[in-house]
C-alpha positions as CSV (number, residue, x, y, z in Angstrom):
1,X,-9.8,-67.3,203.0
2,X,-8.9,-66.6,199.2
3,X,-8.3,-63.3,199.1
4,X,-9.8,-61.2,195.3
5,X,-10.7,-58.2,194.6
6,X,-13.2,-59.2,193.0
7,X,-15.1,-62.0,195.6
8,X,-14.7,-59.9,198.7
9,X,-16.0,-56.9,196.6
10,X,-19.1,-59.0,195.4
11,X,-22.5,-57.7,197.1
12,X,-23.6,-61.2,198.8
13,X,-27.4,-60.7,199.6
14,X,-30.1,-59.2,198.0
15,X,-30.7,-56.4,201.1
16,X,-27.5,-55.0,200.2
17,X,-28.9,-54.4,196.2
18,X,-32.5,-53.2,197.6
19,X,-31.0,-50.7,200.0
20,X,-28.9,-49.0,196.9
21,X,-31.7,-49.1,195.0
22,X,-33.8,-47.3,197.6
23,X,-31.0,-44.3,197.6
24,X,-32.0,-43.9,193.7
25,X,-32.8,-40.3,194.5
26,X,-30.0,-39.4,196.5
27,X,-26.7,-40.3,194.2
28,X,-24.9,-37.4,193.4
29,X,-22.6,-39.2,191.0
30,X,-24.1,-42.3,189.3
31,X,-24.7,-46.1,191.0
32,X,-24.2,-48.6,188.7
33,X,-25.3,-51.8,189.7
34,X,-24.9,-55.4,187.6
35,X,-24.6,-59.2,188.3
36,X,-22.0,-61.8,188.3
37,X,-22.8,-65.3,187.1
38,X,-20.8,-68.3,185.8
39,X,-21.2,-66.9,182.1
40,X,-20.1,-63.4,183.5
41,X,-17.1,-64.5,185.3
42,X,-15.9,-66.2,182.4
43,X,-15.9,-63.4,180.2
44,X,-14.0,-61.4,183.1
45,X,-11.5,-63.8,183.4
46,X,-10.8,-63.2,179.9
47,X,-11.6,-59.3,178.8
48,X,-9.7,-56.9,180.6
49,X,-11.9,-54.4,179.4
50,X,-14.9,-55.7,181.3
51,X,-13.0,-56.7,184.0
52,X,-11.8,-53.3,185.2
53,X,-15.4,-51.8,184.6
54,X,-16.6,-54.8,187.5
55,X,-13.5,-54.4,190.1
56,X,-13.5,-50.1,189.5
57,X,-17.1,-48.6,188.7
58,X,-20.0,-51.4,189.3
59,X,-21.8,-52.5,192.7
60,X,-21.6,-56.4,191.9
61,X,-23.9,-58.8,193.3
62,X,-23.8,-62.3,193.3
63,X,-26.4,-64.4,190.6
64,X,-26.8,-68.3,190.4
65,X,-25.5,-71.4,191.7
66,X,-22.3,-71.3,189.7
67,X,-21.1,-68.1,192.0
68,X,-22.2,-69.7,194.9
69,X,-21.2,-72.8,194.8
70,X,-17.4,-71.0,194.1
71,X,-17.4,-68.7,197.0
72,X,-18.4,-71.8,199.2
73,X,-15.1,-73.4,198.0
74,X,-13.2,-70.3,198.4
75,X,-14.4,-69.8,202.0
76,X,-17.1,-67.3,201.9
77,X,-20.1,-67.2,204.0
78,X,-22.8,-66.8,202.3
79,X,-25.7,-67.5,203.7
80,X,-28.2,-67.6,201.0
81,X,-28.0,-67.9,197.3
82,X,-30.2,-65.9,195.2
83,X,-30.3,-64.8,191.5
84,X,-30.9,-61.9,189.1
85,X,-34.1,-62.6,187.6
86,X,-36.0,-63.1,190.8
87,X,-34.3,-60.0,192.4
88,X,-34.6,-58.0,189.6
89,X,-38.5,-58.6,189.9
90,X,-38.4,-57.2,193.9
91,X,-36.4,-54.4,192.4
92,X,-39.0,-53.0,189.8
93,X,-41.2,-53.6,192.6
94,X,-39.8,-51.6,194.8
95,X,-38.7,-48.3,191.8
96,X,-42.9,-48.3,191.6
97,X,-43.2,-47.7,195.3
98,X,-40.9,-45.1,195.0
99,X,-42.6,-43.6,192.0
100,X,-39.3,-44.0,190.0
101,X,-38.9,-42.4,186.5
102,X,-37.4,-45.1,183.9
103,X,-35.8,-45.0,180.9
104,X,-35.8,-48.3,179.5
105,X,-32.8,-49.6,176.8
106,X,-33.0,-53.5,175.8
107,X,-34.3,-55.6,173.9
108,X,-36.3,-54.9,170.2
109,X,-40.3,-54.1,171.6
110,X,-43.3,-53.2,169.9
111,X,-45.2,-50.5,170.8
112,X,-48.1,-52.4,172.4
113,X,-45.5,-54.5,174.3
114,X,-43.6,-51.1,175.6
115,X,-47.1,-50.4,177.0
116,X,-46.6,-52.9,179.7
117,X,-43.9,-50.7,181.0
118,X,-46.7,-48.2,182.3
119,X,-49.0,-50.5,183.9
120,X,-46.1,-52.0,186.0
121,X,-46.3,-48.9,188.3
122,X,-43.0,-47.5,187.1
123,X,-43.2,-44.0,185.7
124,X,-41.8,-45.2,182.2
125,X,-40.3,-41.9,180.2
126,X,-38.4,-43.6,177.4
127,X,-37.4,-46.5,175.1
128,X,-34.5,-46.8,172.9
129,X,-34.2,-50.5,171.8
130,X,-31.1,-52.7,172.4
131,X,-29.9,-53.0,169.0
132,X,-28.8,-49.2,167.8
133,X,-25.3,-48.2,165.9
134,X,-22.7,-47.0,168.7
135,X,-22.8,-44.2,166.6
136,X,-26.3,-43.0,168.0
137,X,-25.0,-43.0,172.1
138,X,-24.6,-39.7,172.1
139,X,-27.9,-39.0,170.6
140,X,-29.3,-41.6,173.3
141,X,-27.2,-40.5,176.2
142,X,-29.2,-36.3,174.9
143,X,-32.5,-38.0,174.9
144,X,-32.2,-39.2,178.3
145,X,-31.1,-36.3,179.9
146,X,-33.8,-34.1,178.7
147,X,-36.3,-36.9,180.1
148,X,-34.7,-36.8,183.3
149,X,-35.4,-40.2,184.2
150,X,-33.7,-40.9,188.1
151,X,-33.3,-45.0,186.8
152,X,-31.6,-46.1,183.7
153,X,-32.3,-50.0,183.0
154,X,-30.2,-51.4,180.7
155,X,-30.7,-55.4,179.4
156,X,-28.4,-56.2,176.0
157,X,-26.3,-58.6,177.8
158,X,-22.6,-58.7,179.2
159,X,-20.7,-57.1,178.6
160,X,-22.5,-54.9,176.1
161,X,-24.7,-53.4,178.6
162,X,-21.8,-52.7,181.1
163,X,-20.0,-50.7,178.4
164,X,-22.7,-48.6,177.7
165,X,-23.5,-47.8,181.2
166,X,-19.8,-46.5,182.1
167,X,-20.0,-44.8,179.3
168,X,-23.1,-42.9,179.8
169,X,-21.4,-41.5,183.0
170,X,-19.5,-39.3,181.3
171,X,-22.1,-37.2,180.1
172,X,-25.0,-38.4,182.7
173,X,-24.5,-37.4,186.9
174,X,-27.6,-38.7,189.5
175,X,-28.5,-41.6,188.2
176,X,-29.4,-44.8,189.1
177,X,-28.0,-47.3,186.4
178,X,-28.9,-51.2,186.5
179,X,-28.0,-53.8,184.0
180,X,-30.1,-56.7,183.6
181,X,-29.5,-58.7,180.9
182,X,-32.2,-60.8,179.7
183,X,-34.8,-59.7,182.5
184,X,-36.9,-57.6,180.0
185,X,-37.8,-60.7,178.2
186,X,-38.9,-62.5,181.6
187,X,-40.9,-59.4,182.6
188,X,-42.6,-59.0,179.4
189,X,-43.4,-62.6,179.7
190,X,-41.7,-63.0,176.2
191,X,-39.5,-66.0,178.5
192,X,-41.4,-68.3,180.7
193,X,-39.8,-69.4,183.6
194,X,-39.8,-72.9,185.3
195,X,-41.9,-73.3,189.0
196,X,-40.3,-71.7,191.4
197,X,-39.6,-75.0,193.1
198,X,-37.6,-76.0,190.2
199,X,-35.6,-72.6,190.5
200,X,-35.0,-73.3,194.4
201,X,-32.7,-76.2,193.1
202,X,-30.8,-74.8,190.5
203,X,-31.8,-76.2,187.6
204,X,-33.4,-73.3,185.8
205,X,-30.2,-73.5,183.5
206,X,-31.1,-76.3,182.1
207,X,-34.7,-75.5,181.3
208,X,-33.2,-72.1,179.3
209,X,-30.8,-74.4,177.4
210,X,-33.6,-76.4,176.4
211,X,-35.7,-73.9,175.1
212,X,-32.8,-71.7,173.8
213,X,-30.3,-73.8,172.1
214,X,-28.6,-72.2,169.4
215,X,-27.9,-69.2,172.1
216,X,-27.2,-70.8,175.3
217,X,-25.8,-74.2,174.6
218,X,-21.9,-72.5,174.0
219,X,-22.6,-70.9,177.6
220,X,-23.3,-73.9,179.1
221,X,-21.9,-76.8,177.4
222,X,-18.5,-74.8,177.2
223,X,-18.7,-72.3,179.6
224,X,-19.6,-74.8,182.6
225,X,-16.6,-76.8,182.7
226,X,-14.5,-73.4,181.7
227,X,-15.8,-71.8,184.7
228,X,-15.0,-74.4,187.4
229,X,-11.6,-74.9,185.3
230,X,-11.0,-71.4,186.9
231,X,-12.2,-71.4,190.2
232,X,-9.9,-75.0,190.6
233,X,-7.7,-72.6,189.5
234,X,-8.3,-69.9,191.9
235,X,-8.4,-72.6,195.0
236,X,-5.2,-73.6,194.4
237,X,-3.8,-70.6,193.8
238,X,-5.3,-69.6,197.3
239,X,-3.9,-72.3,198.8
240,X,0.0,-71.4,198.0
């Protein structure tokens, strides 16, 4: 088997991300939990930054076909693939049975739209949109803590949202921290998915280049061949 840091550190099925996410209340330090896709492995092939936040201070699951389909070749056994956006659903799920408090960063919401927060069953205590100076973290990292949320959910992308969470644990203990990416836009229904029988194939990629060109096409067009460039790479390099 190839032997990484970073795939035999990956959290392989979704039980794994649900019972952290359970223990919310019971962290004494933080949990910080994010995804790895094709897109995201790219960019930690290439930022060292990034990548030392995913092997050091994140519990990494696995998200999409791409990551799959690589730690098949690579020798892994994992049994089933799964991705964020459908897990991510199960996880807000499950924060509202546990009466979770939220604080909420992503994305650029009206008010009326925020409002869907509340009747999601998560105890929502806060907002701060996606797009703020880096100047104002500190101000955003004082707000939290006097709202005393127990779940921070962050969605402005990799590997913005990574950043910020790492660096919200100097100044934040307790909390849960999940990043999430785009998911905000999917729950608000701002994003429409494809049927889930479409999604069982893994071709939902496809349908989001489509109806997001101008942001995805680089991902995909690019980033596609890029990424099975490196796991070749990696294979290989396993093999010696």
């Amino acid at each position: 088997m190839f032997n990484s840091i970073l795939f035999n550190g990956l959290i392989k099925t979704e039980e794994e991300i649900l019972a952290l996410v359970n223990k919310r209340d019971k962290y004494q330090n933080n949990c910080l939990i994010t995804y790895l896709n094709q897109h995201c492995y790219n960019i930690y092939s290439t930022n060292k930054v990034y990548k030392n936040l995913i092997d050091n201070h994140f519990n990494t699951y696995i998200d999409g076909i791409g990551i799959y389909l690589a730690l098949k070749l690579l020798g892994y056994n994992v049994v089933k693939r799964f991705n964020a956006t459908d897990l991510n659903e199960k996880i807000f799920k499950l924060l509202a049975q546990n009466n979770s408090k939220a604080y909420i960063i992503g994305g650029n919401y009206s008010n009326s739209i925020i409002n869907k927060f509340k009747t999601g069953g998560i105890e929502f205590v806060g907002y701060q949109n996606g797009f703020f100076d880096t100047k104002e973290t500190k101000k955003l990292i004082s707000n939290i803590n006097k709202t005393n949320p127990d779940t921070i959910i962050i969605g402005m992308g990799v590997p913005k949202q990574e950043y910020l969470a790492e660096q919200m644990t100097k100044e934040i203990s307790g909390k849960l921290i999940i990043c999430v990416g785009n998911f905000l836009e999917f729950y608000l229904g701002n994003i429409k998915r494809i049927p889930g029988m479409f999604r069982n194939i893994g071709i939902e990629w496809i349908f989001r280049m489509f109806t997001e060109p101008k942001r995805l096409w680089k991902r995909y067009i690019i980033g596609i061949p890029f990424f099975f460039f490196l796991i070749i790479k990696e294979y290989l390099a396993g093999d010696n």
